[in-house]
PDB file with SEQRES, HELIX, SHEET and CRYST1 records, atoms N, CA, C and O in Angstrom:
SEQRES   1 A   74  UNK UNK UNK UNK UNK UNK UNK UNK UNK UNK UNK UNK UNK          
SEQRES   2 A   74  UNK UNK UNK UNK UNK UNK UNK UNK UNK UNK UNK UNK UNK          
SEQRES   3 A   74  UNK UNK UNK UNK UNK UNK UNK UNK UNK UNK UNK UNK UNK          
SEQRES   4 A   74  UNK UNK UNK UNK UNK UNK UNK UNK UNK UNK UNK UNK UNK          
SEQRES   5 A   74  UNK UNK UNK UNK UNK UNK UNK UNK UNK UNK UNK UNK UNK          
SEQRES   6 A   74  UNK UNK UNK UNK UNK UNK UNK UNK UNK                          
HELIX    1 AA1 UNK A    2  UNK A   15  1                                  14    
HELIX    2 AA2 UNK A   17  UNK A   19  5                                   3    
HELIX    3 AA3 UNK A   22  UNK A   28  1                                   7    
HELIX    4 AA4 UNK A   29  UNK A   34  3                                   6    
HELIX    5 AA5 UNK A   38  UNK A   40  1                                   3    
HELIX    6 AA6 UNK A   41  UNK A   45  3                                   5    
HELIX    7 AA7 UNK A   50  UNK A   69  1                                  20    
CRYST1    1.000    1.000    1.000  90.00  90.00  90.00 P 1           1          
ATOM      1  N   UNK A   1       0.825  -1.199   0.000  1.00  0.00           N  
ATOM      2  CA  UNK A   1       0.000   0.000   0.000  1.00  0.00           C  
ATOM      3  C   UNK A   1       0.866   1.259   0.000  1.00  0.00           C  
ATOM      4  O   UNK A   1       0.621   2.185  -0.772  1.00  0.00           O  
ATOM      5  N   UNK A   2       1.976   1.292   0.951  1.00  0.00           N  
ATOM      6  CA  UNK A   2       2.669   2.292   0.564  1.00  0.00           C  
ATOM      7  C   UNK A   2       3.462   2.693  -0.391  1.00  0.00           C  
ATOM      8  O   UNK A   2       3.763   3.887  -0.387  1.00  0.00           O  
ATOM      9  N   UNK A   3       3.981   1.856  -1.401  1.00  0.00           N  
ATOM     10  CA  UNK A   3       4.792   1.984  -2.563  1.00  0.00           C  
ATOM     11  C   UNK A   3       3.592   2.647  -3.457  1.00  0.00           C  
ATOM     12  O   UNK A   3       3.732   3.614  -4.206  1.00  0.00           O  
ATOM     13  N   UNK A   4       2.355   1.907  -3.213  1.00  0.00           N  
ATOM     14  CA  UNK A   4       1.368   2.378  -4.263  1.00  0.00           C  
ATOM     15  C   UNK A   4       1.121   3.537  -4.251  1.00  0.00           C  
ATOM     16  O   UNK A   4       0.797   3.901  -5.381  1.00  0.00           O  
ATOM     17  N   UNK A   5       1.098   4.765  -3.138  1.00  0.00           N  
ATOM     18  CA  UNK A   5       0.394   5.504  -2.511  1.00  0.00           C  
ATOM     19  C   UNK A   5       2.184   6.522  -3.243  1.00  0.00           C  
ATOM     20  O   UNK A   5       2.127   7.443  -4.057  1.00  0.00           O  
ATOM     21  N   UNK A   6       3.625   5.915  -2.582  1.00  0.00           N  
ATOM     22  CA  UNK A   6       4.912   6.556  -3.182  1.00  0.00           C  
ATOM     23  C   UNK A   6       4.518   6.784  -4.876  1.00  0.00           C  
ATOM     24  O   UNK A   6       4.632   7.821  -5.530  1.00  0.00           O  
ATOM     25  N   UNK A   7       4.127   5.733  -5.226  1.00  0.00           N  
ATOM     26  CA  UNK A   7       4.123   5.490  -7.067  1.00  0.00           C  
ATOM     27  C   UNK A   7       3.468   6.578  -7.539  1.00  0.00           C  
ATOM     28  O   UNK A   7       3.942   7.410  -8.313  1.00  0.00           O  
ATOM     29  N   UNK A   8       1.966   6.570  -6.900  1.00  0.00           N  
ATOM     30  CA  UNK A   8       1.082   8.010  -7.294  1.00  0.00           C  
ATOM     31  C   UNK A   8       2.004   9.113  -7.003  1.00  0.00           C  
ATOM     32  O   UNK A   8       2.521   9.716  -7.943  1.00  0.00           O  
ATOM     33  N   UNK A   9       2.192   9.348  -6.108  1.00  0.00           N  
ATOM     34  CA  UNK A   9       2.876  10.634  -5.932  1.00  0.00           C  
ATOM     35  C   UNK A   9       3.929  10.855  -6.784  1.00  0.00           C  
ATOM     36  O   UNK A   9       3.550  11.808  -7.464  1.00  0.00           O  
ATOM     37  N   UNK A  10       4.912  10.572  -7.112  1.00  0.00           N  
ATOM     38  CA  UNK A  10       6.059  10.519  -7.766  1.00  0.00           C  
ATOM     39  C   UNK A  10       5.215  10.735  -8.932  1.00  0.00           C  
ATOM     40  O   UNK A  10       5.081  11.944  -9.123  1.00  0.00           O  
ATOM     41  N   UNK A  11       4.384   9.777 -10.074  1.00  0.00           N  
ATOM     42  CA  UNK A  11       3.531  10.264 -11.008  1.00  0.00           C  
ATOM     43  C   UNK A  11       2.998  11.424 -10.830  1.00  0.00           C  
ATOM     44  O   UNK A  11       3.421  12.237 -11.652  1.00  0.00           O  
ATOM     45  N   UNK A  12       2.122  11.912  -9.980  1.00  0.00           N  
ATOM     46  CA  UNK A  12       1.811  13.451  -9.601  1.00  0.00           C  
ATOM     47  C   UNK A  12       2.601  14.113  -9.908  1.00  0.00           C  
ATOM     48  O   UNK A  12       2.505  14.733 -10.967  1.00  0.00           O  
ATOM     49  N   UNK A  13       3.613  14.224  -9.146  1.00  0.00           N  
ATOM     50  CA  UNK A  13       4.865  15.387  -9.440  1.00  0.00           C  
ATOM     51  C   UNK A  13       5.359  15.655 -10.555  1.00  0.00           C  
ATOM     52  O   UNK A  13       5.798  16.759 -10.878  1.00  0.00           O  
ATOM     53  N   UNK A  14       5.322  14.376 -11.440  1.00  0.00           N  
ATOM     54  CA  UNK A  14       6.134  14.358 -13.356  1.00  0.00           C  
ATOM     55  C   UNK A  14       4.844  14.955 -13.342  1.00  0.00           C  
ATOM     56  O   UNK A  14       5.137  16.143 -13.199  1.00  0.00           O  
ATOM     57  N   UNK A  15       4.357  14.932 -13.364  1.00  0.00           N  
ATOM     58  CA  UNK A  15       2.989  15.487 -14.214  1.00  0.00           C  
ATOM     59  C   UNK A  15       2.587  16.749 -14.332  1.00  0.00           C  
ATOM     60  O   UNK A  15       2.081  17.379 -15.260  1.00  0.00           O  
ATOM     61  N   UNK A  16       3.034  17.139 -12.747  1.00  0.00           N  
ATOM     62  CA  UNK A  16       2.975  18.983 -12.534  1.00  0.00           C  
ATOM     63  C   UNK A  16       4.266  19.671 -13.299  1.00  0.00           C  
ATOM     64  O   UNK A  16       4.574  20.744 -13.817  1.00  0.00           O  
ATOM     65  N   UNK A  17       4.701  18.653 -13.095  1.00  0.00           N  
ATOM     66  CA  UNK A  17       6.871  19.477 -13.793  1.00  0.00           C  
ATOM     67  C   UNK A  17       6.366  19.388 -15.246  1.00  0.00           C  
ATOM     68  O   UNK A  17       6.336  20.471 -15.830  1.00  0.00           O  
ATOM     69  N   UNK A  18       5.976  18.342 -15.920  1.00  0.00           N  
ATOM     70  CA  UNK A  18       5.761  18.404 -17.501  1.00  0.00           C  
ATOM     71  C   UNK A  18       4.158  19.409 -17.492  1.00  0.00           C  
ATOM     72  O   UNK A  18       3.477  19.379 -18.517  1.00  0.00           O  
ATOM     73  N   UNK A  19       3.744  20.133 -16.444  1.00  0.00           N  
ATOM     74  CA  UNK A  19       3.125  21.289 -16.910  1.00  0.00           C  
ATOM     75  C   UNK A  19       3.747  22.644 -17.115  1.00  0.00           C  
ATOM     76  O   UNK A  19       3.258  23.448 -17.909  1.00  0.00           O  
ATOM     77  N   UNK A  20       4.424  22.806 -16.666  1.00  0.00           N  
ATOM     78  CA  UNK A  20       5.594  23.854 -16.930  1.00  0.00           C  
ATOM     79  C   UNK A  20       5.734  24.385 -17.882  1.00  0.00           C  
ATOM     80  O   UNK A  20       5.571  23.699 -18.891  1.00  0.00           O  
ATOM     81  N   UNK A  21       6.071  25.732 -18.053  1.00  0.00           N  
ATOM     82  CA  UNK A  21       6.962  26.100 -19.273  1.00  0.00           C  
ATOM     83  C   UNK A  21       8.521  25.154 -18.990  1.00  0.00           C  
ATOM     84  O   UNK A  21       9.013  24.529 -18.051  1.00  0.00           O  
ATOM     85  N   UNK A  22       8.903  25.494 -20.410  1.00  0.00           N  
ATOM     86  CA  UNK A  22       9.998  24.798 -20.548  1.00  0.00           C  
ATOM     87  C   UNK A  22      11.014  25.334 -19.244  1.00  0.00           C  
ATOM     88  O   UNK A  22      11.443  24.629 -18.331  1.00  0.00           O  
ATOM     89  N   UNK A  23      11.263  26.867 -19.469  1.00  0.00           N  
ATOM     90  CA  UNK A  23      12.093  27.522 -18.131  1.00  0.00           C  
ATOM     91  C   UNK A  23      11.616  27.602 -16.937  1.00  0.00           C  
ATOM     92  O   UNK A  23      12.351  28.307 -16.245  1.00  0.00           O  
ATOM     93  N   UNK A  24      10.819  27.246 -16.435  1.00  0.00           N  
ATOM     94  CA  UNK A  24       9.826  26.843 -15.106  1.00  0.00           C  
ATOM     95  C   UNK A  24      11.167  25.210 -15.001  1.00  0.00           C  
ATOM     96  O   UNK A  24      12.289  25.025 -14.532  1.00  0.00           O  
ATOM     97  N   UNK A  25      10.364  24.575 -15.584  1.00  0.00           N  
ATOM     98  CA  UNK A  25      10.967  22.963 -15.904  1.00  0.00           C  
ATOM     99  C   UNK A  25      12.127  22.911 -15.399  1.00  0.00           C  
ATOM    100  O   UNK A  25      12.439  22.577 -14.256  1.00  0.00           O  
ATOM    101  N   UNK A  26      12.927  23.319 -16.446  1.00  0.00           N  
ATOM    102  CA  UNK A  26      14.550  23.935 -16.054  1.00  0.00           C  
ATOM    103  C   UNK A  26      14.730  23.420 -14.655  1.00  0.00           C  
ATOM    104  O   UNK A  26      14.988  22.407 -14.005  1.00  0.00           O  
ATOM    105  N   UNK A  27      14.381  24.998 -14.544  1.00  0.00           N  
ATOM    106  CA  UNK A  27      14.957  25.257 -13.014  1.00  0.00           C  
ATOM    107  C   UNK A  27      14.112  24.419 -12.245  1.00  0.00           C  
ATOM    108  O   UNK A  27      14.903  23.907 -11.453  1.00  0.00           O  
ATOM    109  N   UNK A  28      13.255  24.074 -12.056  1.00  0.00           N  
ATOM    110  CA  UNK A  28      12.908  23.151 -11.013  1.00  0.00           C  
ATOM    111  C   UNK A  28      13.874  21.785 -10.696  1.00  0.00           C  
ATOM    112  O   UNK A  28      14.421  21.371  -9.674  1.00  0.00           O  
ATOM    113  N   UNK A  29      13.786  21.200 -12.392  1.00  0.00           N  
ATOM    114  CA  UNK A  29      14.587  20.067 -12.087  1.00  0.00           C  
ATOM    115  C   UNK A  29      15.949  20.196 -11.802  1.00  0.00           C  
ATOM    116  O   UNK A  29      16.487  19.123 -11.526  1.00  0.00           O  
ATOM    117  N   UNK A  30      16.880  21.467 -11.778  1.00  0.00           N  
ATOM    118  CA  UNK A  30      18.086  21.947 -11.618  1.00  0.00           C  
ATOM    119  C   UNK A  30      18.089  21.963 -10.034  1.00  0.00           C  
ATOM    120  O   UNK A  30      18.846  21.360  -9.273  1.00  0.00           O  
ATOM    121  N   UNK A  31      17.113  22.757  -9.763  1.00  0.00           N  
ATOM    122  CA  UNK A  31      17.148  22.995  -8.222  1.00  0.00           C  
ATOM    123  C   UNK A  31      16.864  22.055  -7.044  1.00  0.00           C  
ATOM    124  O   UNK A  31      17.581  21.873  -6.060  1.00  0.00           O  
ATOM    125  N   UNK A  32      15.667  21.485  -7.334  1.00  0.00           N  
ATOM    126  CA  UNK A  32      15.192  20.205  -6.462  1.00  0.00           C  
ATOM    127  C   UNK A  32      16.032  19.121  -6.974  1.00  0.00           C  
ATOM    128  O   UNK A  32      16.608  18.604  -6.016  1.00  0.00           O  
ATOM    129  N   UNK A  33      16.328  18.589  -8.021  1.00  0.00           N  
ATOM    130  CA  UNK A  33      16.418  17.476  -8.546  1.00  0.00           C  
ATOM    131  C   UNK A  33      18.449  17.191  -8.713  1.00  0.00           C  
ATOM    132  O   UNK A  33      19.183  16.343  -8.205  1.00  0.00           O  
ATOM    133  N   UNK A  34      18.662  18.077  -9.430  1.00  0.00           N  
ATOM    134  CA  UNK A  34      19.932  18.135  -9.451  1.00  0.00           C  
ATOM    135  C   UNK A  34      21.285  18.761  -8.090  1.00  0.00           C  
ATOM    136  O   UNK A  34      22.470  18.446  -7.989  1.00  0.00           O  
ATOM    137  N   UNK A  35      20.433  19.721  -7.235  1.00  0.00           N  
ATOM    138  CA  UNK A  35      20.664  20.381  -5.900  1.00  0.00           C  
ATOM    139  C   UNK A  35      21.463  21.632  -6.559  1.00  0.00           C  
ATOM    140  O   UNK A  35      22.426  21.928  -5.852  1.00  0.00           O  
ATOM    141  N   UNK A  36      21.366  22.271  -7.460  1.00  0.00           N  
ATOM    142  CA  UNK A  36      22.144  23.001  -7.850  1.00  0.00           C  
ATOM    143  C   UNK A  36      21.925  24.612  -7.420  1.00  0.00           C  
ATOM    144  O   UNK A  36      20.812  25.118  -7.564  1.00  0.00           O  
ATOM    145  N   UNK A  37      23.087  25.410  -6.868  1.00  0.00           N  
ATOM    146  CA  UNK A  37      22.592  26.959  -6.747  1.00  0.00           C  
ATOM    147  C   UNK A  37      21.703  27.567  -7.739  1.00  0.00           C  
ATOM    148  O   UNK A  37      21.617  27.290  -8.936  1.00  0.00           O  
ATOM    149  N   UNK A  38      20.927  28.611  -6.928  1.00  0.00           N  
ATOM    150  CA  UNK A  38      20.287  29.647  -7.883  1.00  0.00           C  
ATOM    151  C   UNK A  38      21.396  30.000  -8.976  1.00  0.00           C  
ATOM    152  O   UNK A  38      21.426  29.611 -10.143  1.00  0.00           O  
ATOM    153  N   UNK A  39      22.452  30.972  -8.200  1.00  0.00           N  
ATOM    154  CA  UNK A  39      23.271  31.576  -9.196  1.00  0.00           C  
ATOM    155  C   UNK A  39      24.091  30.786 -10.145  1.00  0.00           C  
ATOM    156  O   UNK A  39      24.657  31.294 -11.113  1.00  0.00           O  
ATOM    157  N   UNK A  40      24.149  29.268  -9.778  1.00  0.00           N  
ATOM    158  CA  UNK A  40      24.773  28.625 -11.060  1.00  0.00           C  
ATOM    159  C   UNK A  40      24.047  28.202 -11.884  1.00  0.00           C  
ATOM    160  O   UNK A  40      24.477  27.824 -12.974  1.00  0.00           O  
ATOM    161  N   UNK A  41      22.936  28.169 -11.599  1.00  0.00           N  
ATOM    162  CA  UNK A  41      21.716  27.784 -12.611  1.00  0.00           C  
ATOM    163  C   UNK A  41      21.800  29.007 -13.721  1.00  0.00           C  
ATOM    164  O   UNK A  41      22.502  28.953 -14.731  1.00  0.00           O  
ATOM    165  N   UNK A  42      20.796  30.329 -13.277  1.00  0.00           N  
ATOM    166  CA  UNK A  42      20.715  31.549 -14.247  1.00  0.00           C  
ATOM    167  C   UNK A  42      21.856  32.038 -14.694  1.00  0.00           C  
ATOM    168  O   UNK A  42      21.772  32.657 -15.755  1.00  0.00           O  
ATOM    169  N   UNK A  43      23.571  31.890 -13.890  1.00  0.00           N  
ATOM    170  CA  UNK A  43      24.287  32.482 -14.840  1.00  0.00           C  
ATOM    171  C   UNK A  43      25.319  31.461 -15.942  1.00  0.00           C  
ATOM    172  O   UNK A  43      25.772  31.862 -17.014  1.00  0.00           O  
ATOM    173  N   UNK A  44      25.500  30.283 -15.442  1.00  0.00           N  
ATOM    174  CA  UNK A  44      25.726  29.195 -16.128  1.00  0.00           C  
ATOM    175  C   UNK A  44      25.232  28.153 -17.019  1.00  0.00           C  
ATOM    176  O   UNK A  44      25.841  27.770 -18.018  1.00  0.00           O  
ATOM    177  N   UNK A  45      24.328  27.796 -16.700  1.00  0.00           N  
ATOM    178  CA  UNK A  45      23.500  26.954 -17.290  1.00  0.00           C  
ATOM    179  C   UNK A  45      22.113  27.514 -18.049  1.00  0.00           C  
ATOM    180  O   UNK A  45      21.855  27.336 -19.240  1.00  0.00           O  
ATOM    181  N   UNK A  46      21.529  28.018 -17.370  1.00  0.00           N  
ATOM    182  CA  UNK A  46      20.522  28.994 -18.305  1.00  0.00           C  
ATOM    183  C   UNK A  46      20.750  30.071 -19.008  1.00  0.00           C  
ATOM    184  O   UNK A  46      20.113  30.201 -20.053  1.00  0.00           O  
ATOM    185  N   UNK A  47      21.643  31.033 -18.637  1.00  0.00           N  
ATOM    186  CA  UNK A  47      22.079  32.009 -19.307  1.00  0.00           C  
ATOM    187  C   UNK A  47      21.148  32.993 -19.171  1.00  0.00           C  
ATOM    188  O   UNK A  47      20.979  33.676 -20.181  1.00  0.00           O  
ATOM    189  N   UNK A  48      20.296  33.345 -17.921  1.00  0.00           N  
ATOM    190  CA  UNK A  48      18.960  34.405 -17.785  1.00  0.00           C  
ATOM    191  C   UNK A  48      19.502  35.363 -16.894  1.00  0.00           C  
ATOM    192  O   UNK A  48      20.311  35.276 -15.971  1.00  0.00           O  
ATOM    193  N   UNK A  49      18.652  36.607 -17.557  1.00  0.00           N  
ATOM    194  CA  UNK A  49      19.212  37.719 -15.837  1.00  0.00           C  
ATOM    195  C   UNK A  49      18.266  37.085 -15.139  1.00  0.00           C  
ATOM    196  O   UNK A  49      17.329  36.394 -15.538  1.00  0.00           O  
ATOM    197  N   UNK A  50      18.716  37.492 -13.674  1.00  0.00           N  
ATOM    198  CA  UNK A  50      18.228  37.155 -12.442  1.00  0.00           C  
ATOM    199  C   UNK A  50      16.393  37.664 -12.421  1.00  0.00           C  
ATOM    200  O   UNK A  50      15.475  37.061 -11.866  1.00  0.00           O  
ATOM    201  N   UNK A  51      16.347  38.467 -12.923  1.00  0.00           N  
ATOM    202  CA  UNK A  51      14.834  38.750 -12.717  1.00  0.00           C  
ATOM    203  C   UNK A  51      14.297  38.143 -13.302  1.00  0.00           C  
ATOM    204  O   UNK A  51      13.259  37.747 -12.770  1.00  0.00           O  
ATOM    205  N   UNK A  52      14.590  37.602 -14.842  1.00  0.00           N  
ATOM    206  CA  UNK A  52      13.779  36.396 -15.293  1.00  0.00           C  
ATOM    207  C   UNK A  52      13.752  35.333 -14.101  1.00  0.00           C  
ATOM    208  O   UNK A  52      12.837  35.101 -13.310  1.00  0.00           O  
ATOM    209  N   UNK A  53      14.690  34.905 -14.174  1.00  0.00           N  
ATOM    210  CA  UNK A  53      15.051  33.542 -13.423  1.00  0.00           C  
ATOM    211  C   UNK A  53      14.372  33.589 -12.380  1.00  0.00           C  
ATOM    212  O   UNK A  53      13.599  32.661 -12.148  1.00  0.00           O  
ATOM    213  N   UNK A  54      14.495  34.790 -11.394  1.00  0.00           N  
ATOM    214  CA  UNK A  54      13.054  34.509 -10.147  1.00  0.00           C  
ATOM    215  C   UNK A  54      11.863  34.781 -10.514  1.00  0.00           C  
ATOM    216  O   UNK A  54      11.001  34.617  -9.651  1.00  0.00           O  
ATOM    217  N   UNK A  55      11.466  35.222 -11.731  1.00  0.00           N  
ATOM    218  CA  UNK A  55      10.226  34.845 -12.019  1.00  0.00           C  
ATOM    219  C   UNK A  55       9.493  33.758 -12.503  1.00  0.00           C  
ATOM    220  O   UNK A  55       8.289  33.515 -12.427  1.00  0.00           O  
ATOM    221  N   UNK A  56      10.526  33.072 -13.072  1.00  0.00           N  
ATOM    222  CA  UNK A  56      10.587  31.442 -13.976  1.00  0.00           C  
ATOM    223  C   UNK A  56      10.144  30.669 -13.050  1.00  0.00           C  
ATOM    224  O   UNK A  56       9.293  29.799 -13.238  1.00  0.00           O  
ATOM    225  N   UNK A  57      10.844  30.998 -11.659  1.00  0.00           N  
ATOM    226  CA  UNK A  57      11.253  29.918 -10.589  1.00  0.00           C  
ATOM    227  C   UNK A  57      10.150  29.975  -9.877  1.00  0.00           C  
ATOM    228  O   UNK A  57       9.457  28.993  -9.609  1.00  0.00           O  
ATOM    229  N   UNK A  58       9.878  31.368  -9.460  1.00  0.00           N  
ATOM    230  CA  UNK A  58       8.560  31.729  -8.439  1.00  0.00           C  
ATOM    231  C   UNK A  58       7.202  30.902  -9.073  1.00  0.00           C  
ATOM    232  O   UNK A  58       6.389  30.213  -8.456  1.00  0.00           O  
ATOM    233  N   UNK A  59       7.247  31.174 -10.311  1.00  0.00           N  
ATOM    234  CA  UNK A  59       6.019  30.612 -11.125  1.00  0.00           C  
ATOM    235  C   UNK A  59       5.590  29.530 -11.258  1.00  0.00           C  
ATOM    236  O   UNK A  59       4.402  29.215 -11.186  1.00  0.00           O  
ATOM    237  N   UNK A  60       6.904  28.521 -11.562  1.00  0.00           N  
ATOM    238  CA  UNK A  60       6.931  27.212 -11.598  1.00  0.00           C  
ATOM    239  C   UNK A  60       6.485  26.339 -10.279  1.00  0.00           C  
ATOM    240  O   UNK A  60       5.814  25.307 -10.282  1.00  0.00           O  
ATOM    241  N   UNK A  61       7.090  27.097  -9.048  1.00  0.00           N  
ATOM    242  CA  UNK A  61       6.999  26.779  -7.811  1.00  0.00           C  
ATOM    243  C   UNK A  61       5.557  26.856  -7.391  1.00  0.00           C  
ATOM    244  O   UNK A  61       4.906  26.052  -6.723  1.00  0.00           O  
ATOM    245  N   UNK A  62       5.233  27.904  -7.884  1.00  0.00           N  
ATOM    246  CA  UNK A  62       3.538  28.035  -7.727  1.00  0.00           C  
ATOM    247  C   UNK A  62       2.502  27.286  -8.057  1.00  0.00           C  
ATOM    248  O   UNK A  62       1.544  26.852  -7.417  1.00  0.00           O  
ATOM    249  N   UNK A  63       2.901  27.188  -9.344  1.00  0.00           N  
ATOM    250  CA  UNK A  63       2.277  26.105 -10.483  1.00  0.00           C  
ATOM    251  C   UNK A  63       2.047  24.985  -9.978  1.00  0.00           C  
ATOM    252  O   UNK A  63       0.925  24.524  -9.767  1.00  0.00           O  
ATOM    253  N   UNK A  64       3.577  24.220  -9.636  1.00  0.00           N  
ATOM    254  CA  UNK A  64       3.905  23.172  -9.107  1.00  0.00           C  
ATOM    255  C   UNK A  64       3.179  22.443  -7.835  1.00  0.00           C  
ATOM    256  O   UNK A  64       2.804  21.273  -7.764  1.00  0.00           O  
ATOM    257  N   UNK A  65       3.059  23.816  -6.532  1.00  0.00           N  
ATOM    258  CA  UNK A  65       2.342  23.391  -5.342  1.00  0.00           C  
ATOM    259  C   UNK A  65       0.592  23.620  -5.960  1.00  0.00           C  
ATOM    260  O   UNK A  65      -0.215  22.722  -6.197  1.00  0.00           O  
ATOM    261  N   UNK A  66       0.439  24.751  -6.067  1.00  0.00           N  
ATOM    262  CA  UNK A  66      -1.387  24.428  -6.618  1.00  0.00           C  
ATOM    263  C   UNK A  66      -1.610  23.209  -6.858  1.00  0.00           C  
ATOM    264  O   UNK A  66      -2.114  22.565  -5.938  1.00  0.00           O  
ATOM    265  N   UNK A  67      -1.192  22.223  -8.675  1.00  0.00           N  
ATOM    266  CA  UNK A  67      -1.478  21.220  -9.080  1.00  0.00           C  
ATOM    267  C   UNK A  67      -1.196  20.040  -8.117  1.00  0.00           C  
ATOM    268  O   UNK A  67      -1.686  18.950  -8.412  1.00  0.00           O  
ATOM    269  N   UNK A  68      -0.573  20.138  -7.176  1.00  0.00           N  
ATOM    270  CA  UNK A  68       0.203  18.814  -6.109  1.00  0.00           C  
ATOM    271  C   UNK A  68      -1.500  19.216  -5.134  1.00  0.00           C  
ATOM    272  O   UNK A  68      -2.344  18.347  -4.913  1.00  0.00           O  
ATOM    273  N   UNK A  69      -1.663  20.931  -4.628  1.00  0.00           N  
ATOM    274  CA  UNK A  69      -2.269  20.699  -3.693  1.00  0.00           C  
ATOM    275  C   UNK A  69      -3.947  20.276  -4.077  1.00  0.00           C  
ATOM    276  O   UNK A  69      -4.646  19.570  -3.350  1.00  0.00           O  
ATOM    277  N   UNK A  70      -4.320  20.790  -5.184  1.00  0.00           N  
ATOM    278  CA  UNK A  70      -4.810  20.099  -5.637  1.00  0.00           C  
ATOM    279  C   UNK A  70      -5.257  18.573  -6.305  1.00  0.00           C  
ATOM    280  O   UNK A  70      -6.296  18.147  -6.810  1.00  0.00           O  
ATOM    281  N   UNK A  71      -4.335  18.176  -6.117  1.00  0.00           N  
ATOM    282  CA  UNK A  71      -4.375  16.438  -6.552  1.00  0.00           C  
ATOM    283  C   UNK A  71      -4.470  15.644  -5.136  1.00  0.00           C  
ATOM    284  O   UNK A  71      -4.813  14.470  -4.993  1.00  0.00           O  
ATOM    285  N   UNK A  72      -4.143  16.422  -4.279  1.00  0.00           N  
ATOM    286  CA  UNK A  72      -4.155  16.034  -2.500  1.00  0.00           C  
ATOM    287  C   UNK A  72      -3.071  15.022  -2.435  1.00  0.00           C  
ATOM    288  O   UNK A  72      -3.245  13.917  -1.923  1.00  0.00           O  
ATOM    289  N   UNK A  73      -1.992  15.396  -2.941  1.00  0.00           N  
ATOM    290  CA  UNK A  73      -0.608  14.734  -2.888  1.00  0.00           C  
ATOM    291  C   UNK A  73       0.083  15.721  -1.382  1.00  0.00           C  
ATOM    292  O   UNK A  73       0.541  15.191  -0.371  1.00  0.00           O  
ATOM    293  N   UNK A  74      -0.027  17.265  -1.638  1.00  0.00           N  
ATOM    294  CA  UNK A  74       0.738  17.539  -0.340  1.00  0.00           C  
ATOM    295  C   UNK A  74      -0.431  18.549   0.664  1.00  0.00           C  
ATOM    296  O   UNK A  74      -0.105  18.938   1.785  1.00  0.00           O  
TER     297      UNK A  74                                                      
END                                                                             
């Protein structure tokens, strides 16, 4: 029961991340997934000024908890 209950969730979560814009996406999976700094993300790897990038991030993050809190995953 609990793997089943892990399985959904983990499905939940791909599901909110592949709602994303692509730069939402990004950085989520950079940040949670990979553990990587803000600042090495937007100035290395993405190549964004910082005000994009906390808006990308803020958004995604938003996005992300709504659709989770809505699915009654968190």
């Amino acid at each position: 029961m609990m793997i089943r209950n892990y399985e959904q969730k983990c499905k939940a979560i791909e599901r909110a991340i592949g709602a994303l814009q692509i730069e939402g996406r990004e950085i989520i999976e950079k940040c949670f997934f990979e553990q990587k700094r803000d600042k090495g993300i937007n100035e290395l790897d993405l190549r964004i000024p910082k005000s994009s990038y906390d808006f990308h991030k803020n958004q995604a993050i938003d996005t992300v908890t709504f659709i989770l809190k809505a699915a009654a995953v968190i």
